[in-house]
N, C-alpha and C positions, 0 to 999 in steps of 0.2 A: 569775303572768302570763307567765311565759317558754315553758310551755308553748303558751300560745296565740299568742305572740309565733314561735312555730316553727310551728304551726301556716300562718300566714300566710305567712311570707316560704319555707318551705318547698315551700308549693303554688304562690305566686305563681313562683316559679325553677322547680319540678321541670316546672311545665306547660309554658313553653317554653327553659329549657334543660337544659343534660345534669346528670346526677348530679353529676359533678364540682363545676361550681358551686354546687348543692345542698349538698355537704360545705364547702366554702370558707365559706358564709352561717353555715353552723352553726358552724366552726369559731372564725369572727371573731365572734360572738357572743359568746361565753364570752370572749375578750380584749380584750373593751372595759377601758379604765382604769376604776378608781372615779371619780365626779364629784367636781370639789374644790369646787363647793360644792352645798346641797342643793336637790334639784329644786323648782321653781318650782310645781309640779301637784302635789305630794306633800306641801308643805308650806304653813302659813299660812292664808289662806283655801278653799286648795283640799286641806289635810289631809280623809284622808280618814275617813268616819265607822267606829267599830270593833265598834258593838254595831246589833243591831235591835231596834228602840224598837215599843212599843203604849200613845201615853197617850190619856186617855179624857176626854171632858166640858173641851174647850180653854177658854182663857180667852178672849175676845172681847170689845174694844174698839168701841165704835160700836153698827152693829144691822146685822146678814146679813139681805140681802132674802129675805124669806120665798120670794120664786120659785124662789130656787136649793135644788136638789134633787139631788147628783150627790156626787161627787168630783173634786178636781181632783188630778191626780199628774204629776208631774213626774221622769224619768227624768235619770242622768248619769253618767259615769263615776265610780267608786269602789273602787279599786285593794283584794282583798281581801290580795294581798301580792306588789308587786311590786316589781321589780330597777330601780332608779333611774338604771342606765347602760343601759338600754333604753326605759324607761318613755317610751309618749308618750300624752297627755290622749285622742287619739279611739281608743285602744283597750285604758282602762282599765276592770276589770268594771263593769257595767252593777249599779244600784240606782235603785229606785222609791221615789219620795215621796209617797204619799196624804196627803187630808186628807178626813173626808168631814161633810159641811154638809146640815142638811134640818132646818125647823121654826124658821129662826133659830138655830139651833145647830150647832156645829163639834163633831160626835161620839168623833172621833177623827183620830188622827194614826199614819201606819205608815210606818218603811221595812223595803223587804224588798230583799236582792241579786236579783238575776236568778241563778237554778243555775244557770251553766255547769259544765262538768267542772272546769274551774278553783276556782269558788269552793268548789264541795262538795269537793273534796279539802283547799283552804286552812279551809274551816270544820269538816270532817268530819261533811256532813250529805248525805242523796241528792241528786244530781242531779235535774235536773226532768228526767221522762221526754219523749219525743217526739222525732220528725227530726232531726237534726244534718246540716248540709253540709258548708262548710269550715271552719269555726268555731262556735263558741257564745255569744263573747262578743255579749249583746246590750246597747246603752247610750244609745242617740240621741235615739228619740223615742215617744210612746204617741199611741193614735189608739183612741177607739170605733169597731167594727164586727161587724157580725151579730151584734150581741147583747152582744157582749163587748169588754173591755179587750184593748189588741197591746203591748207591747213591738218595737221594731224596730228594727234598724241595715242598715248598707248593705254588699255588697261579699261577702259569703260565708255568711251566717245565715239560716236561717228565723226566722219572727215569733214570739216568744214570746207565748201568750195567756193571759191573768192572771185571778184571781175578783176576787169584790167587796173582800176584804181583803186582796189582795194577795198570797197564801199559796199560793194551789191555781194554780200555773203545770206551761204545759206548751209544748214546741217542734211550734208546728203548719204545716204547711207549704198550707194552706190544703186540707185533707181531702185530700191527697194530688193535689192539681192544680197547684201549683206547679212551673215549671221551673226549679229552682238556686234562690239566693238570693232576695232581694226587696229593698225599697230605705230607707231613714227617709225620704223624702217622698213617700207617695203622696198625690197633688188628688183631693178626692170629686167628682163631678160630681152639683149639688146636683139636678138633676133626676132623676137614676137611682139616685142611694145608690151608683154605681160606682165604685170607686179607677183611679186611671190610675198606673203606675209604671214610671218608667227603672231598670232594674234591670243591676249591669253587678258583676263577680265580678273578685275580687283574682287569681286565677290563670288567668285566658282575659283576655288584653288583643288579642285581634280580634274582641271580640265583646260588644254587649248587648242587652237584652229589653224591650220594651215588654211590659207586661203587663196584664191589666184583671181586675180582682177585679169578681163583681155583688156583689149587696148581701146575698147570703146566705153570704158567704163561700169562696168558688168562683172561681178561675180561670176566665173563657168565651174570653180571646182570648190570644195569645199570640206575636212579632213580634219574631224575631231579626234585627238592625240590626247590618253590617259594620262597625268602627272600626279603627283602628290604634293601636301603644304602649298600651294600658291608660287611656286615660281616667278620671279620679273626678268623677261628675258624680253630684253629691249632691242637688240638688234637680231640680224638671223643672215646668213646667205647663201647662196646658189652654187651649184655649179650644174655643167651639161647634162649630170644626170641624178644628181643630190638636191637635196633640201638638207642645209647641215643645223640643227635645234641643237644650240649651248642649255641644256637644264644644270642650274649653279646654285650655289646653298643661299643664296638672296631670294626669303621667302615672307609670305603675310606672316604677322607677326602677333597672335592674340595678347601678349605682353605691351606691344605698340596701341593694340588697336584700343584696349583695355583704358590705358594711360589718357587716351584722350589726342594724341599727338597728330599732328596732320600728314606725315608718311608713313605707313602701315608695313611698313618692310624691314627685315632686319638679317645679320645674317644666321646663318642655322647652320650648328655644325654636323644636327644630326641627319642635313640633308643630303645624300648621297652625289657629288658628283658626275655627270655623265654629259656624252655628246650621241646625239642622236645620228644618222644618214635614213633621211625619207626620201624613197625611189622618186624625181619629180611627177610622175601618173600614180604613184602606191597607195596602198589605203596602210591605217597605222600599224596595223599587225606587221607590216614591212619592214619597219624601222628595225635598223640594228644599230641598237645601245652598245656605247665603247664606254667604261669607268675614264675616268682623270682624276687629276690631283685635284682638291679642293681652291678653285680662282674665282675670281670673275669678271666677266667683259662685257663692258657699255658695247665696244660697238671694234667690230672688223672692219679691213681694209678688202680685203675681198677673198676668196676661195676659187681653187680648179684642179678639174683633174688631171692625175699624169700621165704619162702614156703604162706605166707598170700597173695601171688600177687604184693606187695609191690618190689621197686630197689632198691640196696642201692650201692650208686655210692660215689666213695671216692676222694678227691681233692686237690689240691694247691690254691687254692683262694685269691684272692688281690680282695682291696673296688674299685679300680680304675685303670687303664693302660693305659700309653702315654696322660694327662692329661696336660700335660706341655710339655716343649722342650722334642721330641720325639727319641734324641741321643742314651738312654737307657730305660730299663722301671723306673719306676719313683718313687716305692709304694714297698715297702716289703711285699711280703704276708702273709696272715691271720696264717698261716700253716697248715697241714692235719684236713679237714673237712670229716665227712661222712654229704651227701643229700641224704636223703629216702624219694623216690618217691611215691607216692598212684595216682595211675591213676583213682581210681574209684573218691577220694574225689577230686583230679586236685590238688593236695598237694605238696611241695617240702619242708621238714623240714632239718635245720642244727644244726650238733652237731660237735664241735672243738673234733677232736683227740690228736692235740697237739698245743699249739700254737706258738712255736718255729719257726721264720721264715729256712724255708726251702723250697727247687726244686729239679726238677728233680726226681722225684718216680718212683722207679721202681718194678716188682713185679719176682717171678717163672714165665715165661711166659707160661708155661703150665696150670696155673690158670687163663689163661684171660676168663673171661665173667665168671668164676665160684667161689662159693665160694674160700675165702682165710684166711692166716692168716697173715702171714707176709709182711712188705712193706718195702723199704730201699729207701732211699732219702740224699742229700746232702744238709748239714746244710747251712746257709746262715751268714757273717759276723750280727753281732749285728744292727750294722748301716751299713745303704746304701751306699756302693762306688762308686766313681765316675766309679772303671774298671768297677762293678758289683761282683769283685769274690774277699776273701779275707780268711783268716785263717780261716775254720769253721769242725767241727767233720762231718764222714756219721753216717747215723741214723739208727736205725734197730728196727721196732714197730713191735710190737707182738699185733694184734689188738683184739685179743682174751682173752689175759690176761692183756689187757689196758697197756702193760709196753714199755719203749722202752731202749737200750740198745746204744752207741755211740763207736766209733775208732776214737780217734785223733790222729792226723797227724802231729803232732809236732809243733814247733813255726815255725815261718813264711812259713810254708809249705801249696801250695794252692793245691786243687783237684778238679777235674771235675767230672762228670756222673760216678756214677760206675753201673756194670749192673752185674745181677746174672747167672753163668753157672752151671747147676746140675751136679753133682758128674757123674750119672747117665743116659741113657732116663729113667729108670724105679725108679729113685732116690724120696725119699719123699719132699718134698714142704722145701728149706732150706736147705736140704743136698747138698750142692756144693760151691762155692768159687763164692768171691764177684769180681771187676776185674774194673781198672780203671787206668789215669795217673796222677800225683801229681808233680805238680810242686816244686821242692828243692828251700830250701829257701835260696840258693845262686842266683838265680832265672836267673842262666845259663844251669840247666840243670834237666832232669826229670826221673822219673821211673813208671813204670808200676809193681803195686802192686797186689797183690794177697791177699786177704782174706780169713780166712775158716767162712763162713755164718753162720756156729753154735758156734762160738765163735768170735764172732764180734769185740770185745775191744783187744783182742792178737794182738801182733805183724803180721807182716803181716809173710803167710809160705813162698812167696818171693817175691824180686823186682826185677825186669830188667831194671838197668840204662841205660842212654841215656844221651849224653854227649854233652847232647843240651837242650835249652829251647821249647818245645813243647806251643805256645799258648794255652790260655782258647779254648777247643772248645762248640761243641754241644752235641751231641747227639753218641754215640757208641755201637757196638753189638757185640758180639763171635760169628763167625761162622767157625762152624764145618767143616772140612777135610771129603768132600764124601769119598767114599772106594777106590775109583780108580783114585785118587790123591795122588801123590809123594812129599814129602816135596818142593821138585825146584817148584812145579806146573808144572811138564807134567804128563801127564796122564800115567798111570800104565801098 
C-alpha cells in the first residue's frame, strides 16, 4: 500500500507545490514511529481477508424469493499488505463481495481484489489491464451500468468494470470519454439510465467535473466547476432540474500531506461553506452558490423539487470531519436532516428528521431526483468506536407520516449497508426486499440477509451463510441477471 499511498500524496503536493516539498512528504513517510498499539482497520473485525474464496450451492435459511435474479456484491477496503503507520480505511485495496441467487438458490459466493498495481505485485498475479490515472486503488462502491458491473472510488481512478464472476476486470475509463477520474456516487436519473457525477481529483484542488455518463456507457456532457483548497465531496444529487454540489470545509491538507500520512484531508475552518444548484444542461457560470453553516456529509438520501420552486434535499450531517487524528471519522453524526433550499431568497433551512446517529441511507432507486417517501439507513452504535461499526438496528423512515420503524440484528451481531431491490420493475416504492451482510456474533462468520421492506422489524425471509468473516465493507448494489445470461455467466 505505500506505493499507492505515494502515489496520492505525491500528486496531491507535486500539482501545486514545488518538488521540495514533494521530497519532505516522501521523506517523513518513512519516519513515522511504529504504532504502539495495533490499528483499529487492520485488526478484529476489520482484519483483513487473506485468501479468494469460490463456494458453491450456499446454505439458505428461510426461502429467496424466486423474483430475485442478480448478484448482490459488495465492495470494501481490504489491505492486500499494508504499513500500519500509514494505513488509513478509505484507501485500503479495494475487494468485491458477490453472492449470486436465481431459482431460490444462492449459487455462489466470490471474493475477488480489485488488480491494482499494488495488489498484483503483493499477490504476484497480473494486473487488470486498462487506464490508470492517478491511482488504481479502486474500493468504495459498485453500481450496474451498460450492461455491466463498475467498481468505483472517488478522487483519482477510473472505474473498474467486472464480469459476471468477478474475474474478468478491467480499468475502463468510459471508452475513452472520461475526463480524469470519476466519482463512488454517481445518481441514475431513473428516466434516462443517465449517471450524474461530481467528480473532483486529489492533485487539482481548483477544480471539479460535473459529468454525465448516458446509458450506454459514454461520456455526452462534461462541466468543469472552479473551487478552492481541494474539496472531498463524495456524494452529490439530482433533482429534475438541479445538480445540488455540497462544497464543505473537508479539504487537502498540506499539514497532512507534509506529515507523511496516507489520507491528505483535514477539516479547514477557513474554508467557506456553500451548496451549490447547477442548472442540469448549465455550464458553471450558472451555479447559484447558497452560504451554510459549517458541516459535512458523506452521503444523501436523495433531493426534489417542490412545487413552490423550493429543493428539499435530505442528509446524514456531522458538525465536523477529520478534525483530529484523521485514522477514522471522528464526530457521530447529526442524523437524517431535510435542507430546503429557496434559490430565489439564497436560503438553506434545517429540520432534524431524526436524530439517531446513523449512515448510509439508502432510497427505491427509482425515486432519485423525485419525490419520495421512504429511506432506510444503518443505525450507528450509541458511542463512537474505535472499529467505527458496532451492534446497531437498520432503520426504515416513512418520511411522510414522520414515523420510523427498525430490525434488530441481535446481540453482537454487526451489519453493513443494506440496499433496496423491488419486488418488481413496475413494483410500488417499498414493495421489495431489503438486502445486506451481517456479521455473526461469533465474529467468524456472516450471512447475507433478506428483508421484506414492508415489514421491516420480521425476521429476515432468508439468510445465506458464509462460513467466514466478511470484513465491514462500503458501499453494495443488486444487479440484475440481463436476459441473455446463464447462471455460470456465459451467455445464453
Amino acid at each position: 500500500m505505500a506505493a499507492q499511498i505515494s502515489e496520492v500524496i505525491e500528486g496531491a503536493v507535486g500539482a501545486v507545490l514545488s518538488p521540495v516539498i514533494t521530497g519532505i512528504a516522501s521523506f517523513n513517510r518513512w519516519r513515522l514511529p511504529p504504532r504502539d498499539a495495533p490499528h483499529p482497520m487492520l485488526t478484529g473485525i476489520h482484519a483483513p481477508m487473506t485468501e479468494e474464496l469460490t463456494l458453491r450451492d450456499l446454505a439458505v435459511e428461510g426461502r429467496l424469493p424466486p423474483e430475485l435474479d442478480g448478484r448482490y456484491v459488495r465492495i470494501g477496503p481490504n489491505a492486500a499488505a499494508a504499513d500500519p503507520r500509514t494505513y488509513h480505511f478509505f484507501v485500503g485495496d479495494g475487494m468485491l463481495h458477490g453472492v449470486r441467487i436465481r431459482d431460490g438458490r444462492a449459487l455462489w459466493y466470490r471474493n475477488r481484489w480489485i488488480r491494482s498495481k499494488d495488489v498484483a505485485k503483493a499477490r504476484g498475479v497480473p494486473a487488470a489491464p486498462g487506464p490508470r490515472h492517478i491511482f488504481d486503488t479502486v474500493n468504495t462502491s459498485v453500481l450496474d451500468h451498460a450492461g455491466a458491473g463498475w467498481a468505483l472510488v472517488e478522487a483519482g481512478s477510473t472505474p473498474v468494470r467486472f464480469g459476471e464472476e468477478l474475474e474478468d476486470q478491467r480499468y475502463d475509463d468510459f471508452g475513452g470519454t472520461l475526463p480524469g477520474s470519476f466519482t463512488a456516487h454517481p445518481r441514475r436519473d431513473p428516466a434516462t439510465g443517465e449517471l450524474h457525477a461530481l467528480c473532483y481529483e486529489a492533485n487539482d484542488p481548483k477544480r471539479i467535473r460535473y459529468n454525465v455518463v448516458n446509458a450506454a456507457g459514454r461520456v455526452r456532457r462534461s462541466v468543469t466547476i472552479p473551487v478552492e483548497h481541494g474539496p472531498l465531496i463524495h456524494d452529490c444529487a439530482i433533482t429534475q432540474r438541479y445538480v445540488v454540489i455540497l462544497d464543505l470545509p473537508l479539504t487537502l491538507s498540506l499539514g497532512v500531506v507534509m506529515s507523511g500520512h496516507g489520507f491528505p484531508y483535514r477539516w479547514n475552518d477557513s474554508h467557506p461553506a456553500r451548496l451549490g444548484l447547477l442548472p442540469r444542461e448549465g455550464e458553471a457560470e450558472a451555479i447559484r452558490w447558497l452560504p451554510i453553516d459549517p458541516c459535512f456529509v458523506f452521503h444523501n438520501a436523495n433531493a426534489y423539487d417542490l412545487a413552490d420552486g423550493r429543493i428539499a434535499l435530505d442528509v446524514i450531517a456531522y458538525d465536523r470531519m477529520f478534525a483530529g487524528d484523521n485514522v477514522g471519522p471522528d464526530a457521530q453524526p447529526r442524523g437524517l436532516e431535510r435542507w430546503t433550499i429557496d434559490p430565489e431568497a439564497g436560503t438553506v433551512t434545517r429540520r432534524t428528521l431524526d436524530a439517531a446517529p446513523q449512515e448510509l441511507p439508502v432510497i427505491d432507486e427509482r425515486r432519485t431526483g423525485l419525490p419520495y417517501r421512504y429511506a432506510y439507513a444503518l443505525g450507528l452504535p450509541a458511542e463512537m468506536a474505535e472499529s467505527l461499526v458496532g451492534e446497531a438496528p437498520l432503520v426504515k423512515h416513512d418520511l411522510d407520516g414522520g414515523s420510523k420503524e427498525v430490525h434488530a440484528f441481535g446481540p453482537g451481531r454487526v451489519a453493513g449497508e443494506f440496499v433496496f431491490v423491488p419486488r418488481r420493475p413496475d413494483a410500488a416504492e417499498d414493495d421489495g426486499w431489503l438486502m445486506g451482510f451481517v456479521t455473526e456474533a461469533d465474529g467468524c462468520s456472516t450471512a447475507l440477509e433478506v428483508l421484506e421492506a414492508r415489514d421491516i422489524a420480521a425476521p429476515p425471509v432468508a439468510a445465506i451463510r458464509l462460513p467466514h468473516r466478511i470484513p465491514p465493507g462500503i458501499h453494495g448494489a443488486w444487479l440484475p441477471t440481463p436476459a441473455d445470461v446463464e447462471p455460470s455467466g456465459r451467455s445464453a
